[in-house]
N, C-alpha and C positions, 0 to 999 in steps of 0.2 A: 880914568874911570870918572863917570859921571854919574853922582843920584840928582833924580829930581822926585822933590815928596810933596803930595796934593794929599792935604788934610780937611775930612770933615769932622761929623760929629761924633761920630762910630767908627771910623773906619780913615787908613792913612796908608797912601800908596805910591810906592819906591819905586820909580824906574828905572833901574842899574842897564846905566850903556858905559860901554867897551869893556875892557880886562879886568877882571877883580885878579888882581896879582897881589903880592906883597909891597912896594910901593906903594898902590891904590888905595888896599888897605889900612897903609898909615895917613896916606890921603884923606880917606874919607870917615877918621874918627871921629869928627864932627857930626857929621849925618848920621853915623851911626849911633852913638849919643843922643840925639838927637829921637831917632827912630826906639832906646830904649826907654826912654820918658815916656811914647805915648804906647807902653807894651800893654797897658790893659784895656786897648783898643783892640781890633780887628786890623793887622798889617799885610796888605800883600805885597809881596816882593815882588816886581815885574821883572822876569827876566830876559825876553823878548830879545833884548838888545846888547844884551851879555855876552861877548864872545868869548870867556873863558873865565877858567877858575881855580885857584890853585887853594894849597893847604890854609895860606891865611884868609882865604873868601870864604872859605868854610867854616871855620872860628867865626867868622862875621856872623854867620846862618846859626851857629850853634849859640851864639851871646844873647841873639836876639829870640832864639827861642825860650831858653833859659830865662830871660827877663819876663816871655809873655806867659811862662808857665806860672812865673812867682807873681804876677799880675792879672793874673786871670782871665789873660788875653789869646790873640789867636795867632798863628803866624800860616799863611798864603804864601806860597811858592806858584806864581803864575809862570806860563809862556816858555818853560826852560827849551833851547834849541840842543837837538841830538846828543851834539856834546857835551854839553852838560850831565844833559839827562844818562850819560852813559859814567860820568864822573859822580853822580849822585847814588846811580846802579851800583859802584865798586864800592863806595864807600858808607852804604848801610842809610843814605840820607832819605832815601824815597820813600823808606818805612820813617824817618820821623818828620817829614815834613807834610803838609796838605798839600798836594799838587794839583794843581790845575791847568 
């Protein structure tokens, strides 16, 4: 798993390429870190490039929202690919996230 995050002034955005597995997730506590600092920004998460998702990439989704609520910020869920979007369908995510 790959983030790559492009920051302005307003607004800071994730591109998660390959697997958010468990692994990746301990992987990418950095970024993620990272991404909850700038939570009372406007964050979209690109997912475009995400081919999968398991119970720890969803903690990942739920920390960072969790942060931008206590922050007065936003959280974007871009581009999710079918799979996803059908792992987000089971699991109640599509009612809390913005999708686009």
């Amino acid at each position: 798993m790959e983030v790559i995050i492009n920051k302005t002034d307003n607004e800071v955005v994730a591109r998660l390429v390959g697997r958010l597995d468990t692994p990746a997730s301990l992987d990418i506590a950095p970024d993620v870190q990272a991404l909850v600092e700038e939570a009372g920004k406007t964050i979209i998460l690109d997912c475009e490039e995400m081919s999968y998702i398991s119970s720890s990439g969803l903690r990942i989704f739920l920390t960072l929202r969790k942060a931008a609520a206590e922050k007065g910020g936003r959280i974007i869920v871009r581009s999710i690919r079918d799979e996803i979007r059908g792992v987000f369908m089971m699991t109640g995510f599509l009612n809390l996230f913005e999708i686009q």
